[in-house]
DRENDO-1510 file (C-alpha; in Angstrom, 1 decimal, always signed):
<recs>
REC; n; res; u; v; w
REC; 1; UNK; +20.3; +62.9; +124.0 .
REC; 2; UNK; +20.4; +60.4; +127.2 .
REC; 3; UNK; +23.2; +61.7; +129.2 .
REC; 4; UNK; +24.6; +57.8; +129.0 .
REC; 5; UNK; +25.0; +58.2; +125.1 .
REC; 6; UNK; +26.6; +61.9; +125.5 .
REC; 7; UNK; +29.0; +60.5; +128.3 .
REC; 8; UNK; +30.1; +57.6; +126.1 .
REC; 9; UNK; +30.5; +60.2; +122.8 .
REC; 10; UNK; +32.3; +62.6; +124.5 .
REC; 11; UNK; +34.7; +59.9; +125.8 .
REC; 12; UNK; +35.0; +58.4; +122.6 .
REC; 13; UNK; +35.8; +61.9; +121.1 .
REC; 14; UNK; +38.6; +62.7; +124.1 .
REC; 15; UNK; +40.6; +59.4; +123.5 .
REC; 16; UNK; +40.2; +60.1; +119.5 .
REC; 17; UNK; +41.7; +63.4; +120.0 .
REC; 18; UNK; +44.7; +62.0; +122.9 .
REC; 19; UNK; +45.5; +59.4; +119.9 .
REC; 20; UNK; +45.9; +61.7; +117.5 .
REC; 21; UNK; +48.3; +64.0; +119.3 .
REC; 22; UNK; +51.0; +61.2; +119.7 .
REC; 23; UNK; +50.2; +60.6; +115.8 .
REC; 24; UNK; +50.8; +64.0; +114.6 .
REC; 25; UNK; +53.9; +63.8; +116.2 .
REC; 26; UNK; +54.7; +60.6; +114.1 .
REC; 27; UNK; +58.3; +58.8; +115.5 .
REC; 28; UNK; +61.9; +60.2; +116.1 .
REC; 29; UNK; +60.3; +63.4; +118.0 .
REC; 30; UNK; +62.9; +63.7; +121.1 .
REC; 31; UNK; +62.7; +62.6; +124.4 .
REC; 32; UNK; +64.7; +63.2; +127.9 .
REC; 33; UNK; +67.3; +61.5; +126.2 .
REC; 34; UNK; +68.0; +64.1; +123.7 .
REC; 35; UNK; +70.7; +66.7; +123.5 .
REC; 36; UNK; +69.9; +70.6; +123.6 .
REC; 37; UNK; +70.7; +70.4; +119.7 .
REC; 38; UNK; +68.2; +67.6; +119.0 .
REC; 39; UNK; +65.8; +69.5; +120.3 .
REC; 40; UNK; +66.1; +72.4; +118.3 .
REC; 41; UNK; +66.9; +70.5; +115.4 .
REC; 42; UNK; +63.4; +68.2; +115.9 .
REC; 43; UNK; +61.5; +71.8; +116.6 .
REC; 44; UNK; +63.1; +73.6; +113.6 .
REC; 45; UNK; +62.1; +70.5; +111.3 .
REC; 46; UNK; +58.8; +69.5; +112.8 .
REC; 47; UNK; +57.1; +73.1; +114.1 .
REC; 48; UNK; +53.7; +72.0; +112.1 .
REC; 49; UNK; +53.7; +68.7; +114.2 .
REC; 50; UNK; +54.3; +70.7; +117.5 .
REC; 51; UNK; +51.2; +72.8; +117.3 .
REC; 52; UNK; +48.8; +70.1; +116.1 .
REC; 53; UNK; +49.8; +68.1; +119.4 .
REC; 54; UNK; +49.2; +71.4; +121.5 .
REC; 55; UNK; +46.2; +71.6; +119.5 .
REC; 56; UNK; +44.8; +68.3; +120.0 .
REC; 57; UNK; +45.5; +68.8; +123.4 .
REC; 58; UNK; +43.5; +71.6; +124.1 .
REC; 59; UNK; +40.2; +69.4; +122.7 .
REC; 60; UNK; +41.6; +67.0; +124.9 .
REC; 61; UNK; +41.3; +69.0; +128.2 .
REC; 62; UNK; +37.7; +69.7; +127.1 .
REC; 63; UNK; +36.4; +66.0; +126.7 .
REC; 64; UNK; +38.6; +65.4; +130.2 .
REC; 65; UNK; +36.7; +68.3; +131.9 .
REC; 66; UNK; +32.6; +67.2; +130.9 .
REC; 67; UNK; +34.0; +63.3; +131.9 .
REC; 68; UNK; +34.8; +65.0; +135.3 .
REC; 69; UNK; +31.5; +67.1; +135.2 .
REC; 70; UNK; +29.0; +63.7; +134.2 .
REC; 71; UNK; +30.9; +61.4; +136.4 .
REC; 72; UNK; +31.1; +63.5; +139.0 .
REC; 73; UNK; +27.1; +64.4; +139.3 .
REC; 74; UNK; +26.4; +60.6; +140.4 .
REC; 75; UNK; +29.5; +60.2; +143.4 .
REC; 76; UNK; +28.9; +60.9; +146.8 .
REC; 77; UNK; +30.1; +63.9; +149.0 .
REC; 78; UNK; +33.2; +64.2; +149.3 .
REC; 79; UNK; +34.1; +61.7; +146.6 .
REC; 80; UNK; +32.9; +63.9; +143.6 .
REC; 81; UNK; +35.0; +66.7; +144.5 .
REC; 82; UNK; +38.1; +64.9; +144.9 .
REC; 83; UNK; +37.2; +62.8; +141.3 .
REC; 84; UNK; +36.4; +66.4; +139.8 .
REC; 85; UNK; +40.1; +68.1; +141.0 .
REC; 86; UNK; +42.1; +65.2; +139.8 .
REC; 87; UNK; +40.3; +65.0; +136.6 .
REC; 88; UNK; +40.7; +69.0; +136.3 .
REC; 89; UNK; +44.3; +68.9; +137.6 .
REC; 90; UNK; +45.2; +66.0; +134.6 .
REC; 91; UNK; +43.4; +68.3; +132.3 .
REC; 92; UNK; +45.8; +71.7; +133.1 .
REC; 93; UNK; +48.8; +69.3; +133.0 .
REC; 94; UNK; +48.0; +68.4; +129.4 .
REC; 95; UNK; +47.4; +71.8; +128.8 .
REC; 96; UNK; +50.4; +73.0; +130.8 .
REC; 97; UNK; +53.1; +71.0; +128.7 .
REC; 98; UNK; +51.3; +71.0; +125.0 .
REC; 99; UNK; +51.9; +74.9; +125.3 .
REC; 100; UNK; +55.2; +74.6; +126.3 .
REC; 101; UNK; +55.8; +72.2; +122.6 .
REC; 102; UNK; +53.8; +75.1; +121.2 .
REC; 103; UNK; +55.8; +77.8; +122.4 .
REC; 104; UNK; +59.1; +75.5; +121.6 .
REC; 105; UNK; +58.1; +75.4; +117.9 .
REC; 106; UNK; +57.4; +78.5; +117.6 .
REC; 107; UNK; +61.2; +80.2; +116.7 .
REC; 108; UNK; +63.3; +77.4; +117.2 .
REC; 109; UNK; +65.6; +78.5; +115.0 .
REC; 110; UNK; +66.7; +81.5; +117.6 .
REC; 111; UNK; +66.5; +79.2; +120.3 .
REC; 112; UNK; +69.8; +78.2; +122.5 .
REC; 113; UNK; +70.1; +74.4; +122.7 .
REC; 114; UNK; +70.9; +75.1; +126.3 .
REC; 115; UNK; +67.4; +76.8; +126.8 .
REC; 116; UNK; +65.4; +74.4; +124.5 .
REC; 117; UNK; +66.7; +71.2; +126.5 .
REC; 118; UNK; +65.8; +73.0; +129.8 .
REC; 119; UNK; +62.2; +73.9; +128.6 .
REC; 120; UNK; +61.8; +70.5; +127.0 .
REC; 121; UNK; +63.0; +68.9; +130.7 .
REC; 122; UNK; +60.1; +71.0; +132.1 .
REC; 123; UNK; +57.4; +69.6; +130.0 .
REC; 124; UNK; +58.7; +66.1; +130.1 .
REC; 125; UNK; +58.3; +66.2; +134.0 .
REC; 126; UNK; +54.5; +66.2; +133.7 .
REC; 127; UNK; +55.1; +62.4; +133.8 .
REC; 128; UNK; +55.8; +61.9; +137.3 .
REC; 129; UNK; +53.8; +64.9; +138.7 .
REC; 130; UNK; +50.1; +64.1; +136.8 .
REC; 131; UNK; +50.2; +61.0; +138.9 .
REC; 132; UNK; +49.3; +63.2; +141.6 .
REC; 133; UNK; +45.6; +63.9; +139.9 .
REC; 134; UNK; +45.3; +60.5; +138.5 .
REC; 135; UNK; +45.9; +58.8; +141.8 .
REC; 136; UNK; +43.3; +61.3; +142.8 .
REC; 137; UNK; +40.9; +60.5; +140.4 .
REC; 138; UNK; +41.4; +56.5; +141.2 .
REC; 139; UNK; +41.1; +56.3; +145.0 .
REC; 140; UNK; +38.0; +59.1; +144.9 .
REC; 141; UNK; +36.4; +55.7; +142.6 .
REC; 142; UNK; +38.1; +52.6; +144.4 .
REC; 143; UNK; +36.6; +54.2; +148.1 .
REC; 144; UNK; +33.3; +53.6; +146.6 .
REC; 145; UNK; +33.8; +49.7; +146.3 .
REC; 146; UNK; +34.7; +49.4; +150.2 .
REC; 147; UNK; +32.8; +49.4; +153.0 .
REC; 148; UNK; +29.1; +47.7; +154.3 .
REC; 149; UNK; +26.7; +49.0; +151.5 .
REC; 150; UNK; +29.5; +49.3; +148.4 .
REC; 151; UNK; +28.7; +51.9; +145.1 .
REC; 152; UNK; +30.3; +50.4; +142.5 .
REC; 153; UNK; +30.9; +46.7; +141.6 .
REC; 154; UNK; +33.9; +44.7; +142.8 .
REC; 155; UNK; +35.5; +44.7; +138.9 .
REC; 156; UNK; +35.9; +48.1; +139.0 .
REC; 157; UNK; +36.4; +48.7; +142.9 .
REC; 158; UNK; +40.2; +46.2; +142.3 .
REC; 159; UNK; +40.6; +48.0; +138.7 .
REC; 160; UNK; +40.7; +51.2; +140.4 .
REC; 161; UNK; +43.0; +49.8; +143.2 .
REC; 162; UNK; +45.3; +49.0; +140.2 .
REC; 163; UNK; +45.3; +51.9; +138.5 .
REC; 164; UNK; +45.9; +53.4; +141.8 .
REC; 165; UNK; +48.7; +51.6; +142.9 .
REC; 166; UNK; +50.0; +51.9; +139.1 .
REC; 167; UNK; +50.0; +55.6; +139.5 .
REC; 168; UNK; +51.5; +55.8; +142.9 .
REC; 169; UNK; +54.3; +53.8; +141.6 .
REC; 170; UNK; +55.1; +55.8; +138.5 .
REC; 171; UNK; +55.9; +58.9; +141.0 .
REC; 172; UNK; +59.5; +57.0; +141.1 .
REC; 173; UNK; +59.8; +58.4; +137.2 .
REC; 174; UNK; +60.3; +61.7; +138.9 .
REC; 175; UNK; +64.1; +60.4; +139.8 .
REC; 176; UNK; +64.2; +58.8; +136.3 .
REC; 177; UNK; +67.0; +59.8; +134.2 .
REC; 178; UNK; +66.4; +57.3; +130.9 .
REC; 179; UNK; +64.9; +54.5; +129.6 .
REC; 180; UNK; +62.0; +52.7; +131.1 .
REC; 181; UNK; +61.4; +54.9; +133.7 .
REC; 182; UNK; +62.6; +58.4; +132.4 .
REC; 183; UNK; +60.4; +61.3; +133.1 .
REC; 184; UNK; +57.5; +61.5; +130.7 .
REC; 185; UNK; +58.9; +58.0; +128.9 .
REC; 186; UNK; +57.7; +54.4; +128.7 .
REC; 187; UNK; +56.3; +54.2; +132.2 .
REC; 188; UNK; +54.1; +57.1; +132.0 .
REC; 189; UNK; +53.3; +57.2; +128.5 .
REC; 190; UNK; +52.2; +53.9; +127.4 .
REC; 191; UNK; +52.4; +51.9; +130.7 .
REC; 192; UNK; +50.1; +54.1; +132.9 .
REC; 193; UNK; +48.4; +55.0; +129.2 .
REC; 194; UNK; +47.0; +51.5; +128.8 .
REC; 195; UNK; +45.5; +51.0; +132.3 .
REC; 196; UNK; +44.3; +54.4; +132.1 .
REC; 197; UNK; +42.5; +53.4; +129.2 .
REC; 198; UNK; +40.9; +50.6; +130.7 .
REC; 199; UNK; +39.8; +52.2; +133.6 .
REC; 200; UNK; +38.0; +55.1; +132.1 .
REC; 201; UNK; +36.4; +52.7; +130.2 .
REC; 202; UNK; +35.6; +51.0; +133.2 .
REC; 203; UNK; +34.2; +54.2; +134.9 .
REC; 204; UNK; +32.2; +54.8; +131.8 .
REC; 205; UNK; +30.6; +51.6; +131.6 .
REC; 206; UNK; +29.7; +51.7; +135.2 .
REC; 207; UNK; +28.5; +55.7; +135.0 .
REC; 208; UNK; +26.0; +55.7; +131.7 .
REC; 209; UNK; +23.0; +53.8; +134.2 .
REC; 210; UNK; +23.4; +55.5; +136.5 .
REC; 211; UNK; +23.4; +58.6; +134.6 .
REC; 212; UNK; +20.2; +57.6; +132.9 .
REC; 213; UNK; +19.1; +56.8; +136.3 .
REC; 214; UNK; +19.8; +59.4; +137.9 .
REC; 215; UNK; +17.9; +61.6; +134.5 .
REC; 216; UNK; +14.8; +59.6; +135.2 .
REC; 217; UNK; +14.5; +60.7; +139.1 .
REC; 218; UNK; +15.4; +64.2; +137.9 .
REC; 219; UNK; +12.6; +64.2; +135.5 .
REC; 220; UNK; +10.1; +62.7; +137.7 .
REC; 221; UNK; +10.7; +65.2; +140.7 .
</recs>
């Protein structure tokens, strides 16, 4: 297989499974808005739904970690390694709060509503603090647009300053306490979601001739 087509399969895959972690969870799942008793209620009620997401999360982290192992073969010293830890560093945050769901639905009937809302907290603050990988991952691309003999094209050079600047700005969810900017709410979730979206895509498109490139100088060497 021509490491362009396993790239773009393996992407494909990783946003199938991110997709269907927020669909196993369906609507009415709680947020930072929810008391200590919501929680345990939605975890007593919902366990099954809990373990799917961590479950879909751990595929997740795998399709996150080969994007960060392709993409990262074709950068430039010291670009690639900073691309690879923000990549890697998204990837343990996924992993970091889908276990703590998991571990949450596991007896949340014995659980103290006190306890539950202070563990759910915790996970939803992987909001504001994965922005410190993704703005990783964004300025280790958006470097390679600048300078007298430029990598990548200018589309994706200023679509990686967005997402940058996107990501930067999200950090304020930190200090969020509801609504729009709430820790691990709107902002992060489906704000930063979208133009993450787009600019993998954009990295992807950019990456699979290169890749093949790249295969072609291998093979003749």
């Amino acid at each position: 297989m021509k490491p362009s087509k396993l790239l773009l399969y393996n992407i494909l895959a990783t946003c199938a499974f991110y997709v269907a972690s927020f669909t196993a969870l369906g609507t009415g799942f709680p947020t930072i808005d929810s008391s200590g008793q919501e929680v345990v209620q939605w975890f007593t009620d919902n366990g099954s739904k809990a373990r799917i997401y961590a479950w879909t999360a751990a595929f997740f982290s795998l399709g996150l970690v080969i994007f960060a192992g392709q993409v990262s073969a074709i950068l430039p010293k010291p670009n690639r390694y900073i691309f690879f830890g923000g990549v890697l560093g998204f990837a343990l945050t996924a992993q970091v709060q889908a276990w703590i769901w998991a571990g949450l639905a596991f007896h949340p009937q014995d659980l103290d509503p006190s306890a539950a809302r202070t563990l759910f907290d915790i996970a939803n603050f992987w909001g504001p603090l994965v922005n410190g990988s993704t703005t990783a991952m964004a300025v280790a691309i958006a470097a390679l647009g600048f300078g007298p003999s430029p990598i990548i094209p200018k589309w994706l050079t200023w679509l990686s300053v967005i997402f940058f600047l996107e990501q930067a700005i999200e950090t304020v969810t930190v200090f969020g306490k509801t609504g729009f900017i709430a820790p691990g709410g709107t902002m992060n979730v489906y704000l930063g979601g979208v133009i993450g979206f787009l600019w993998v895509a954009g990295v992807v498109r950019w990456a699979m001739q290169r890749l093949d490139a790249a295969a072609i100088r291998d093979g003749a060497a």
